[in-house]
C-alpha angles and dihedrals in degrees: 000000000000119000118248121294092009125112089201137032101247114244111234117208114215131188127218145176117247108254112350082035088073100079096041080056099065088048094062092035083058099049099041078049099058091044095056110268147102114240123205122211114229123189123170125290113038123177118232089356107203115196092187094076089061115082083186146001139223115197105208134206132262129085121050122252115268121251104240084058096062098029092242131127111259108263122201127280101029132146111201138163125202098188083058093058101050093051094054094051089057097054087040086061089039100055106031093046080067102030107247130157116274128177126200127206134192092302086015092064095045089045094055088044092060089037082069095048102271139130139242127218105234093213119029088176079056093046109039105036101192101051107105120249092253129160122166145118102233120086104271095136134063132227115200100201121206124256112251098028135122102249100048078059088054104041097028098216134081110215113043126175112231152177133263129207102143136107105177119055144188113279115168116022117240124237110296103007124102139196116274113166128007122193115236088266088062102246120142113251105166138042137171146179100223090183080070137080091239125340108151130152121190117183094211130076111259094164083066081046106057099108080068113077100230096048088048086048093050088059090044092051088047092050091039083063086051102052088048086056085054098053093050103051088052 
């Protein structure tokens, strides 16, 4: 049923990884579900890929990122796509040249961050020495988000446990995002643009996360963008 005040359901784009990627995919599927709107799988590469039937995009986690993209030499024991990349990029320009929402996770909030002209570390056990080797997709970390941002609003408290299952994470900002939330070990686990609608990155895993009320608000602010974009375009 459509939500109120909307003559359609929106159509939600997400992106996903080939194989592994699939499981991360019904995730996503269950908790844009459970927020109100339809989600669309989108795995490179897609043929006559159409961003205008999207009315927002999640760019989901996976592969890592490819080198040309960060202007770094290749490392071991990486899984990248190119095809994945490019595709994302396409829908990114598409989106935020009309400001349109937009939610990255894990891969999704590095990707948006180089979008916007930064820069990953390759390694975050290189570069932060003391951070534990974890990875895991239950909630043994914790985030400390920053007052006056777009995802405390979302997620209404300021300090979440949360998953890890990175390996690479955000180094030097692009153009027009900030810092909103770091983990104890100082890495940075949330971004945003404020001058948009909705333009947020988290590093963690929040579709793994849903049965915990934050992580179910921060899809519901994302959808409820989304919903506003909707209304206005009609």
């Amino acid at each position: 049923m459509a939500a109120a005040g909307l003559t359609r359901r929106p159509v939600v784009g997400v992106t996903s990884s080939r194989g592994r990627g699939r499981y991360m995919w019904w995730f996503y599927w269950l908790a844009l579900r459970l927020a109100g709107v339809r989600a669309v799988r989108l795995v490179a590469p897609v043929a006559d890929l159409d961003p205008g039937r999207f009315d927002g995009l999640v760019i989901g986690g996976g592969d890592d990122i490819g080198f040309e993209l960060q202007g770094t030499e290749p490392v071991l024991d990486v899984r990248i796509d190119p095809e994945r990349d490019a595709m994302e990029l396409a829908l990114l320009r598409h989106m935020t040249d009309r400001n349109m929402p937009v939610l990255g996770i894990c891969r999704g909030a590095q990707m948006l961050n180089l979008y916007a002209g930064g820069s990953l570390h390759q390694d975050i056990f290189e570069r932060f020495a003391d951070m534990p080797r974890m990875w895991t997709p239950l909630p043994r970390k914790t985030v400390t988000l920053n007052d006056g941002t777009r995802v405390l609003a979302a997620m209404r408290q300021r300090r979440v446990r949360v998953n890890s299952l990175h390996r690479q994470a955000i180094d030097r900002l692009g153009e027009g995002l900030s810092v909103t939330g770091r983990d104890q070990f100082g890495v940075i686990q949330a971004i945003e643009d404020s001058q948009a609608p909705f333009r947020v990155g988290v590093q963690w895993h929040p579709e793994f996360l849903i049965y915990k009320r934050p992580h179910r608000r921060l899809f519901r602010a994302f959808v409820a963008a989304v919903r506003r974009r909707v209304r206005h375009a009609e």
